[in-house]
C-alpha positions in Angstrom: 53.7 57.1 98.9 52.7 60.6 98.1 55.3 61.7 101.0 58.0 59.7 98.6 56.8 61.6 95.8 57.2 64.8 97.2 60.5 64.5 98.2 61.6 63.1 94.8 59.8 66.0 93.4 61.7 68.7 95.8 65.1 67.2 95.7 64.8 67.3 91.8 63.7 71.1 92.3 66.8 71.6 94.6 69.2 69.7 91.6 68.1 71.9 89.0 68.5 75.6 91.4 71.8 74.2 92.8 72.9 73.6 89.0 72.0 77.2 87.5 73.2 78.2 90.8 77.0 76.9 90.3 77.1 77.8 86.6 75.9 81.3 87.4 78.4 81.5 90.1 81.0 80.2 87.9 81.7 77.2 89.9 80.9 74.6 86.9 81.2 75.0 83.2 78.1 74.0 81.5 79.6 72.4 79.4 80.6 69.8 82.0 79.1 66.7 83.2 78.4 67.5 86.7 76.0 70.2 85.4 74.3 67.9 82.9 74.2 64.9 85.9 72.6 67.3 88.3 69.9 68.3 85.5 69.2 65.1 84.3 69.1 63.7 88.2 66.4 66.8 88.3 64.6 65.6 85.5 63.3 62.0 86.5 63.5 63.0 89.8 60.7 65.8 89.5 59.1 62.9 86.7 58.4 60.6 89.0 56.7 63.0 91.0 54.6 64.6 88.4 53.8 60.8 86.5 52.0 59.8 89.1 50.0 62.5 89.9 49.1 62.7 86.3 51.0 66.1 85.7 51.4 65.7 82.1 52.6 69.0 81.1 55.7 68.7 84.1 56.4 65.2 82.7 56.6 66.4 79.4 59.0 69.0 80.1 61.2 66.7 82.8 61.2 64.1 79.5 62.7 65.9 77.1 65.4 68.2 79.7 66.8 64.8 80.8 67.4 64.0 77.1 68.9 67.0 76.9 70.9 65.8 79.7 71.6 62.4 78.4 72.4 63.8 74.9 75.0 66.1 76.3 77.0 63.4 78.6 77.0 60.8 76.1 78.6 63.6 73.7 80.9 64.8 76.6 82.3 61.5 77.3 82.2 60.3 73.7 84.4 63.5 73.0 86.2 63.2 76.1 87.4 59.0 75.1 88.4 60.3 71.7 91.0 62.6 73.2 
């Protein structure tokens, strides 16, 4: 199990660097919901690493960055159906 956890916990480490990655490089807007999807996949991925492992300060942060997340693609799509 803690195997599992580590990889959730790595790939949601590798979401979040590929994400600032593209934006930096100009390859997605960050305004777009590919970015948001990839932070918010980062987000509970690295949170169900860190609940377990009672890392309380990671959860909190990975909590509120994927509402972030989810606040920002339900405004993109909302915006996006009223076009």
């Amino acid at each position: 199990m803690d195997i599992l956890l580590d990889v959730f916990g790595w790939a949601g480490g590798a979401a979040f660097v590929l994400a600032y990655y593209l934006v930096s490089a100009g390859k997605l807007k960050a305004e777009g919901w590919e970015y948001q999807a990839l932070n918010l996949f980062g987000a509970v991925a690295v949170g169900l690493s860190a609940f377990p492992k009672k890392a309380w300060p990671a959860l909190g942060l990975e909590v509120v960055w994927g509402a972030i997340a989810l606040i920002s693609l339900a405004r993109f799509f909302k915006e996006k159906k009223s076009i």
